[in-house]
C-alpha positions as CSV (number, residue, x, y, z in Angstrom):
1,X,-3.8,34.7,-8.8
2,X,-0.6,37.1,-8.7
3,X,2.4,36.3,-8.6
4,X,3.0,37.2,-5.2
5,X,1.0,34.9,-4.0
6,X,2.9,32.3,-5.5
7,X,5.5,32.2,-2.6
8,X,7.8,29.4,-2.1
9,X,6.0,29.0,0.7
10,X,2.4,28.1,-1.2
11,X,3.7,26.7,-4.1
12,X,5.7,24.0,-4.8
13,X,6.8,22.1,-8.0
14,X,7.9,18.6,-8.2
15,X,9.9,16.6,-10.3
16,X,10.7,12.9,-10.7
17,X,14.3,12.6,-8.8
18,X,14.8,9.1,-10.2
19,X,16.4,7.8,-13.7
20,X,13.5,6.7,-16.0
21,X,14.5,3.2,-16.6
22,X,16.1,1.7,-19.5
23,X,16.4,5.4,-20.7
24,X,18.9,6.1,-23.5
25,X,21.8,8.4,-22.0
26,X,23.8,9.3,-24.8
27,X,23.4,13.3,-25.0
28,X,21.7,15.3,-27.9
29,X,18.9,12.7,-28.9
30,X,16.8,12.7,-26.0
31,X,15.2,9.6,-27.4
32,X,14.2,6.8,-24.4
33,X,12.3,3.6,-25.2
34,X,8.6,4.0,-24.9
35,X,6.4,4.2,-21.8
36,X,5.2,0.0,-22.5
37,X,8.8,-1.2,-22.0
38,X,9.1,0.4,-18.5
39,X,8.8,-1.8,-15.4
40,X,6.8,-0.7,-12.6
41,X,8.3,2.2,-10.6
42,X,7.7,0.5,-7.7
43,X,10.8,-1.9,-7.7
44,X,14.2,-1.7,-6.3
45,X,17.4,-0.5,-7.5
46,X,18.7,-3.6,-7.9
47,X,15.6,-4.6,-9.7
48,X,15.3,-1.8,-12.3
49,X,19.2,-2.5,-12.9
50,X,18.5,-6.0,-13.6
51,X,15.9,-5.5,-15.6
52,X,17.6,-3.0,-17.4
53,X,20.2,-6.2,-18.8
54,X,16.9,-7.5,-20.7
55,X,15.7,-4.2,-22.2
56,X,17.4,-5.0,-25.7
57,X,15.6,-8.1,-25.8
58,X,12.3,-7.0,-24.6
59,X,12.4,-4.3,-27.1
60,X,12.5,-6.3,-30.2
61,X,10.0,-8.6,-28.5
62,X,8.2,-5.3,-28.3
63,X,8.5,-3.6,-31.7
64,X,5.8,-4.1,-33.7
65,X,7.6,-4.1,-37.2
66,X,9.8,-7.6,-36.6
67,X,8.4,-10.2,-37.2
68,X,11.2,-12.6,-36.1
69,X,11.3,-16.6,-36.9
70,X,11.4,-18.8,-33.8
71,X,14.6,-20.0,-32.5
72,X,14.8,-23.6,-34.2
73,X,18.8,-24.1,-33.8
74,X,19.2,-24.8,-29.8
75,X,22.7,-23.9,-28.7
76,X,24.3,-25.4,-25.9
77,X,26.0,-23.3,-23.2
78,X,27.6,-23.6,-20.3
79,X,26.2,-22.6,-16.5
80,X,28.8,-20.4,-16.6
81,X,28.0,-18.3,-19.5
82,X,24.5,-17.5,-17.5
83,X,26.4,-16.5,-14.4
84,X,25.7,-12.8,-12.9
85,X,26.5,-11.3,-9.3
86,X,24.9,-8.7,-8.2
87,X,26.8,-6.7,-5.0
88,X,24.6,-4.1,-2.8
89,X,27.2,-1.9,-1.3
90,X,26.0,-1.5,1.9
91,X,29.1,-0.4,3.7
92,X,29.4,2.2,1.5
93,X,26.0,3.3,0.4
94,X,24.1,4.8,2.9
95,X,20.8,5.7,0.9
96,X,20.6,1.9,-0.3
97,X,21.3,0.7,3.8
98,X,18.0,2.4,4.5
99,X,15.9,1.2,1.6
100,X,16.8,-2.0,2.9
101,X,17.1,-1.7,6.1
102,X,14.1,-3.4,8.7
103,X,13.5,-2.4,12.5
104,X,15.9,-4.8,13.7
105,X,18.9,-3.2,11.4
106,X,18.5,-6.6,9.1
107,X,17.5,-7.1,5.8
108,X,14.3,-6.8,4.8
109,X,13.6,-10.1,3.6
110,X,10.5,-9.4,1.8
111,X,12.7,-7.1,-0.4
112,X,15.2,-9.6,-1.0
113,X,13.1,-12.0,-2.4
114,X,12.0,-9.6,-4.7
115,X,15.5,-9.2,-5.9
116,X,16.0,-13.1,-6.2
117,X,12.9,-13.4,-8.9
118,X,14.5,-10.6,-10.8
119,X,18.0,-12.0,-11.0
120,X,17.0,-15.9,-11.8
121,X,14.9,-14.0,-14.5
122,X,17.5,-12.2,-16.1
123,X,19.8,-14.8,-15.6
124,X,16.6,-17.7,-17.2
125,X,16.7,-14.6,-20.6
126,X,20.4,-14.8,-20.8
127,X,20.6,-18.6,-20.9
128,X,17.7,-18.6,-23.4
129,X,18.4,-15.9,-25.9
130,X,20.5,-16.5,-28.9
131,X,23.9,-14.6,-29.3
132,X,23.0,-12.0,-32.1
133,X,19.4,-11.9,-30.9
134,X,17.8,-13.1,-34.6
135,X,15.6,-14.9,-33.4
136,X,12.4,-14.1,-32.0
137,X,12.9,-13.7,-28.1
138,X,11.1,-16.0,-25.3
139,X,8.9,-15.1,-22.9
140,X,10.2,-16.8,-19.2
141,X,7.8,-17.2,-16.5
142,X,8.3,-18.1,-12.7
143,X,6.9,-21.5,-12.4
144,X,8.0,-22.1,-8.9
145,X,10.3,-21.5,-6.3
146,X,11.9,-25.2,-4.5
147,X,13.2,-23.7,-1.5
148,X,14.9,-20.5,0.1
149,X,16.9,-21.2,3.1
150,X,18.2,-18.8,5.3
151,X,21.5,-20.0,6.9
152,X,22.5,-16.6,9.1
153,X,20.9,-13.6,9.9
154,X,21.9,-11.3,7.0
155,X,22.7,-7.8,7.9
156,X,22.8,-4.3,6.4
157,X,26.3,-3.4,7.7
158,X,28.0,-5.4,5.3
159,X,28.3,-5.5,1.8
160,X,26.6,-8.6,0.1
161,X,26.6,-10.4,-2.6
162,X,24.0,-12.6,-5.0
163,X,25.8,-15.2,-7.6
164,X,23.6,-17.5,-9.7
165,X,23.6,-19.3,-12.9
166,X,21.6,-22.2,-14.5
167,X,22.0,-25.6,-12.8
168,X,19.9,-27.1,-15.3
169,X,17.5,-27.5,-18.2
170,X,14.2,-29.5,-19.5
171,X,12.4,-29.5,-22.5
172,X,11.2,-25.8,-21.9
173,X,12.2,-25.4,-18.3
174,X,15.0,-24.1,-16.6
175,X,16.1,-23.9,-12.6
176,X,18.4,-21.5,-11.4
177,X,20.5,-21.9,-8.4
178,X,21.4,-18.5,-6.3
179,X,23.3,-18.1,-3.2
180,X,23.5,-15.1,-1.0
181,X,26.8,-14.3,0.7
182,X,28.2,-12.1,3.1
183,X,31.6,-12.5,4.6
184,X,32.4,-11.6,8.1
185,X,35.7,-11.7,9.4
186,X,37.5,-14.7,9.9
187,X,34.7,-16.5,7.9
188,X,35.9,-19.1,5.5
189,X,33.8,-18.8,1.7
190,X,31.4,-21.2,2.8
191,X,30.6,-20.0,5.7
192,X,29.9,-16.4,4.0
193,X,26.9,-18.2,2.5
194,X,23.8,-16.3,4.5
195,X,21.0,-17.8,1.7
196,X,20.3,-20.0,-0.9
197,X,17.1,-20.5,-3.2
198,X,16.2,-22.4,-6.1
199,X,13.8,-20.6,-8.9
200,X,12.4,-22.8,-11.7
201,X,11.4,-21.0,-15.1
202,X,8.9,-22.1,-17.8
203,X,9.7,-20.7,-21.1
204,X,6.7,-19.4,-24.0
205,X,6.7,-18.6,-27.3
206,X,6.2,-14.5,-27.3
207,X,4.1,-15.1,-30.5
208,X,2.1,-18.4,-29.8
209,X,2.5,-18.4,-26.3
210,X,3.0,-21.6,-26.4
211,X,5.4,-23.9,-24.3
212,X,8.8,-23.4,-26.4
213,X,12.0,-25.6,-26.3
214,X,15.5,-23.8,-24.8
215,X,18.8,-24.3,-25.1
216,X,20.5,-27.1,-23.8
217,X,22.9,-26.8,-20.7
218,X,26.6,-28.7,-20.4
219,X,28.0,-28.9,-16.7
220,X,31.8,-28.5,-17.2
221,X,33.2,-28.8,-13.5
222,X,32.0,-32.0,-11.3
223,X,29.9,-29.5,-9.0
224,X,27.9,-28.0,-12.1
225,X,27.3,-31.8,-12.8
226,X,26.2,-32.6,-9.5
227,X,23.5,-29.8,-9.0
228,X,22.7,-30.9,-12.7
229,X,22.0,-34.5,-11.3
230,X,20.2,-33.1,-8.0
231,X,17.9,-30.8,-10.1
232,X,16.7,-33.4,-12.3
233,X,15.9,-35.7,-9.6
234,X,13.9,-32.8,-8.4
235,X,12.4,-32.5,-11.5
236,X,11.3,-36.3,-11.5
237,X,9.9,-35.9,-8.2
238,X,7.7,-32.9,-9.2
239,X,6.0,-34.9,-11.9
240,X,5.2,-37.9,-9.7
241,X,4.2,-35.5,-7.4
242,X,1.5,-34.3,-9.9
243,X,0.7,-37.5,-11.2
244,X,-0.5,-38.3,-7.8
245,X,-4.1,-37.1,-8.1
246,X,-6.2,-39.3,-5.4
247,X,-4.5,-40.0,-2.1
248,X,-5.1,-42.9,-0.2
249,X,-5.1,-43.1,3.4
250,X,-3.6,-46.1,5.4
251,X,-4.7,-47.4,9.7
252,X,-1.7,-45.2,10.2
253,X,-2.9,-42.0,8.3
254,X,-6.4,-42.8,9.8
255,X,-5.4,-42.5,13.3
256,X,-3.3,-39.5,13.0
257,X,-6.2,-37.8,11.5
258,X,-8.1,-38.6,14.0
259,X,-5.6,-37.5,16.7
260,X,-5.5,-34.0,15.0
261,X,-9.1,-33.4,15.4
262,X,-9.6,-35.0,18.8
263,X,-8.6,-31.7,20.2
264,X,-9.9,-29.4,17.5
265,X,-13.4,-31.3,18.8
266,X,-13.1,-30.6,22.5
267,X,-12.8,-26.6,21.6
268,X,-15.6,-26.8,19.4
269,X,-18.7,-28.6,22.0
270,X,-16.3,-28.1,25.4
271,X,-13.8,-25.2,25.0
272,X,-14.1,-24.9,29.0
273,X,-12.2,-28.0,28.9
274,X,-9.8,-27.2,25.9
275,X,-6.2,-27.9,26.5
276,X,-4.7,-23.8,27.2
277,X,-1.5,-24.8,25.1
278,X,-3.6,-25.4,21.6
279,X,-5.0,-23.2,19.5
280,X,-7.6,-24.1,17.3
281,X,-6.2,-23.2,13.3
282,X,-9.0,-20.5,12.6
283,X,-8.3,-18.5,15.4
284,X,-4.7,-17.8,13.8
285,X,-5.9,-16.0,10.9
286,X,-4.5,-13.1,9.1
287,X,-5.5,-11.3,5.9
288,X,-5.4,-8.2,3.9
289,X,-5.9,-7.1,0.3
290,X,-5.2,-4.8,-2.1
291,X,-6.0,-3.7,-5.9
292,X,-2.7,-4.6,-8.1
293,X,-1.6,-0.9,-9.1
294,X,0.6,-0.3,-12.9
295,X,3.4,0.4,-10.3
296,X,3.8,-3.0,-9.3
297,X,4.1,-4.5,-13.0
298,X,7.5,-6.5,-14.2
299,X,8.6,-6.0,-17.8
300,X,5.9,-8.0,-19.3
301,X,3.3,-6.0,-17.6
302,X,2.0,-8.3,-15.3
303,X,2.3,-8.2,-11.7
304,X,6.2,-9.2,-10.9
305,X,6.3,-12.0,-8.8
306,X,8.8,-11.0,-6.8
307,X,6.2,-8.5,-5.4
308,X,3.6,-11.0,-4.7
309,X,6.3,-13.4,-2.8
310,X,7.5,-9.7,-0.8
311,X,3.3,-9.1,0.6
312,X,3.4,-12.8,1.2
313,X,6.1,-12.9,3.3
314,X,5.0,-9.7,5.3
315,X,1.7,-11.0,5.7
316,X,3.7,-14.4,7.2
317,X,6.0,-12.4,9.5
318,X,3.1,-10.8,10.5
319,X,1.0,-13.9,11.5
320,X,4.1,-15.8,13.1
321,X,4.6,-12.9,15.3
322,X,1.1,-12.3,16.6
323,X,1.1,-16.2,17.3
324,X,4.1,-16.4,19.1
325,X,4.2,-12.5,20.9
326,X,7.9,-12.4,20.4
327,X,9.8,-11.4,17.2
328,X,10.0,-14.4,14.8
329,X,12.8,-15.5,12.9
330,X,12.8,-15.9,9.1
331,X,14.4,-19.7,8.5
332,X,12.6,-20.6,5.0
333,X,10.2,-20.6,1.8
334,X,9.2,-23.8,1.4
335,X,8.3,-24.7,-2.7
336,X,5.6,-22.1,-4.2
337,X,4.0,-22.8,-7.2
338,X,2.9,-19.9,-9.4
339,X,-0.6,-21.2,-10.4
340,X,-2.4,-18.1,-12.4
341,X,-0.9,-15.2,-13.1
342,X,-1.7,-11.4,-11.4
343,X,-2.7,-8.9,-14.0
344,X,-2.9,-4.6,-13.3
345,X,-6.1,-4.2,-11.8
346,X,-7.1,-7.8,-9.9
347,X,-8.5,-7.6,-6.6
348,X,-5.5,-10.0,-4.3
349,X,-6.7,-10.9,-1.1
350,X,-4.0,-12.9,1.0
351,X,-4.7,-15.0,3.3
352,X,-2.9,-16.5,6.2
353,X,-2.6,-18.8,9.1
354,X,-0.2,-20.7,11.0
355,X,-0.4,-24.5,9.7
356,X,1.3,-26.1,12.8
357,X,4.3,-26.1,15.3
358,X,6.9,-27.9,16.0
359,X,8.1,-27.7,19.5
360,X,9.7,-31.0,20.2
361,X,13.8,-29.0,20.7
362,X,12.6,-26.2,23.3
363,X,15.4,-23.9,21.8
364,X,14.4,-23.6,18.6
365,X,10.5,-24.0,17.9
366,X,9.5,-24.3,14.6
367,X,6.0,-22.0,13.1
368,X,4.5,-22.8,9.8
369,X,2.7,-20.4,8.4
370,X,0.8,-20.7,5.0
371,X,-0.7,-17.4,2.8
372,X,-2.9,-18.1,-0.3
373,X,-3.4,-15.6,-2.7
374,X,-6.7,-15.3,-4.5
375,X,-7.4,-13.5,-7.6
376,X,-10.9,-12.2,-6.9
377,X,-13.3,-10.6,-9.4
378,X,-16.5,-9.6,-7.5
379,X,-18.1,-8.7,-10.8
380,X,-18.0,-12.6,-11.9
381,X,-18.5,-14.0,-8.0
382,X,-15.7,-16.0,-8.5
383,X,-12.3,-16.1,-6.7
384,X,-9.2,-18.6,-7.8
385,X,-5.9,-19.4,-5.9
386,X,-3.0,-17.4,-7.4
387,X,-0.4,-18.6,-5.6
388,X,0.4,-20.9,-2.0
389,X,3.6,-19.7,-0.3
390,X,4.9,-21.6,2.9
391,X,7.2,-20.1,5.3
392,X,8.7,-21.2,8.2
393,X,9.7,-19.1,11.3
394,X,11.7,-19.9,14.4
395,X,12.4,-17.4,17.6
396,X,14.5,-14.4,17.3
397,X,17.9,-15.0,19.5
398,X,16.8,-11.7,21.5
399,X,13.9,-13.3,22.5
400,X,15.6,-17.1,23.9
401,X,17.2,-15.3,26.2
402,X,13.1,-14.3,28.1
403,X,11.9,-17.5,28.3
404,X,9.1,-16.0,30.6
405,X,7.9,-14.3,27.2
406,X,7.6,-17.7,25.0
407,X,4.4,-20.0,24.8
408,X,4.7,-21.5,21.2
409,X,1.1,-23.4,21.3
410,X,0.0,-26.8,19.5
411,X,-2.1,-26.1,16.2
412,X,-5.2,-28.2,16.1
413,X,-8.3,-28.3,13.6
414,X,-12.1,-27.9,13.9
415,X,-12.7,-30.1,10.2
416,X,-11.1,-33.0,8.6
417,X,-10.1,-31.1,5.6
418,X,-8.0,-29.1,7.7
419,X,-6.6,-32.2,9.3
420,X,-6.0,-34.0,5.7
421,X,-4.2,-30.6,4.3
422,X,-1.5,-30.6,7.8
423,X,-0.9,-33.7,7.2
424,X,-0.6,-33.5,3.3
425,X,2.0,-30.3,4.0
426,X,4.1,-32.7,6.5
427,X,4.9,-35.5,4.2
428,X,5.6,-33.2,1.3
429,X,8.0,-31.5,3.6
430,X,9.5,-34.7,5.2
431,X,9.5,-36.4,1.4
432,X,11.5,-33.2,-0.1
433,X,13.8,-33.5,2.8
434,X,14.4,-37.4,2.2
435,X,14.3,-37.3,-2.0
436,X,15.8,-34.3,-3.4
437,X,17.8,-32.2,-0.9
């Protein structure tokens, strides 16, 4: 080919735009940590920054030619000395508006909760992590998430701001408390508070892999002691939680089983006669899959959490709105357990549907939606739950005001084990509202 052929018109050359992350600045070396340490380059800015914070640790978790001892002297620290803020500049950043930025000019909350992970995870390696870094470093893995509330609808105008520190530690788990803020005018400091979530971390020897003690955590001001108090009686209702293997069933139970699938029967053998405002729970189903790409890794090179909980909640808003035919309304993630982890490569299928409704106040109906993710390996014909995220959804403001436009329908079952798992999902809900909130 000749060179004039090679017109800027028919040929073009392209160049990565974007910082390689945790590369070493300082001019005249050139040198960069190596290809294994890098994140995925799918991630957000405030993701790669955070992640960035941990990238002295990870690399001598990383380098081969240290062989450090475990950490055997536990130091006790303060929630303070964990606490970070992160601020997006929105009113002045224009670029990071837009990556942000969803149809409705709001925050992509799918994005957001990406962010979270990858804050209470730095924030989890800073409370563990020794001050000189002698030590060999620990591995910290999301466990669970208790709950992410939404308070206000969180815009893209405005600057915002996430602060979090530890509230409190176990044996080899930690909880971190974040809140989301963004102050409007006139607004007092609580009421700047658009968000709050609560991320539990489990913490592994990076040798043994092994569960691994951490350091110990002293509340100082009497709200540090209070979330410490409310944490661990959260804690103490997780493990009765899991110690409850067999349910029982009482008359009470019994009947409102069978009042669940009373109606789910009539659409089965009589749908003529079906009531027009239910649904039966089949017919609400979403799903969609994907193969888990190197671009989606965190640090360790697994699949980053954050990104599973962002496809959930699409998959969710997705499902709520084709239910409802309005524009749903993000209100909260109720607790999600991180069963299994995601590796580069698996085969996730999500699935969703909308659990039940709860219609009783007119103004604000409620939509539970739930999305499992399944690890799937065809080549073994087997398939395993990864995670169980639940959402809930209310009605946009925008579309209250058409009340033509609304028909939030009752959610009834076609099988008892349907029935047995709605009604397993209320009490949990109604129990965490009563216990430990």
């Amino acid at each position: 080919m000749e060179n004039s052929e090679l017109s800027s018109t028919n040929f073009i050359s392209v160049f990565s735009n974007l910082p390689k992350p945790f590369e070493n600045n300082s001019e005249g070396d050139g040198n960069h940590k190596p290809l294994s340490l890098w994140p995925g380059m799918y991630h957000s800015p405030v993701t790669i920054a955070l992640w960035e914070t941990r990238s002295r640790i990870f690399e001598v978790m990383n380098d081969p030619s240290i062989d450090h001892p475990p950490q055997t002297q536990l130091l006790t620290k303060t929630p303070s000395q964990s606490r970070m803020t992160v601020l997006y500049n929105f009113s002045s950043d224009f670029i990071l508006r837009e990556q942000y930025r969803d149809p409705w000019n709001e925050m992509r909350i799918g994005k957001l909760l990406e962010d979270l992970d990858a804050l209470a995870g730095t924030i989890s390696v800073t409370h563990c992590s020794d001050d000189d870094f002698t030590t060999r470093p620990l591995l910290l893995v999301t466990a669970s998430v208790d709950r992410i509330v939404l308070k206000k609808p969180i815009s893209v105008d405005s600057d915002l701001r996430i602060s979090g520190s530890v509230i409190w530690v176990g044996m080899s788990s930690i909880e971190i408390q974040l809140d989301v803020s963004q102050a409007t005018e006139g607004s007092s400091a609580s009421d700047s508070i658009a968000l709050t979530a609560n991320f539990i971390f489990v913490a592994r020897d990076s040798k043994t892999r092994k569960a691994a003690p951490v350091n110990r955590l002293s509340p100082e001001t009497e709200k540090e002691k209070q979330l410490f108090e409310d944490a661990e009686a959260r804690s103490k209702f997780r493990k009765r939680k899991r110690g409850q293997n067999q349910r029982y069933y009482s008359d009470g139970e019994v009947h409102r089983l069978a009042a669940l699938l009373s109606e789910g029967r009539i659409f089965c053998d009589m749908p003529a006669l079906a009531d027009r405002n239910s649904i039966l729970l089949r017919d609400t189903r979403l799903a969609n899959s994907l193969i888990c790409q190197p671009q989606q890794r965190n640090i360790h090179g697994r699949i980053f959490g954050g990104f599973l909980m962002h496809r959930a909640f699409e998959l969710a808003f997705s499902t709520a709105y084709a239910f409802a035919g309005v524009r749903p309304s993000f209100l909260e993630v109720d607790h999600v357990d991180f069963l299994k982890p995601v590796d580069v490569g698996d085969f996730l299928r999500l699935k969703s549907c909308v659990l039940y409704t709860e219609v009783e106040d007119p103004e604000h109906p409620l939509i539970n939606v739930e999305v499992e993710a399944h690890v799937t390996r065809p080549e073994l014909r087997s398939s395993e739950v990864s995670n169980t995220f639940y959402f809930t959804f209310t009605i946009c403001p925008e579309a209250k005001a058409d009340k033509n436009k609304i028909n939030i329908r009752n959610v009834v079952t076609a099988t008892e084990e349907e029935a047995r798992h709605i009604l397993e999902r209320k009490d949990s809900k109604a129990l965490q509202g009563i216990k430990v909130c």
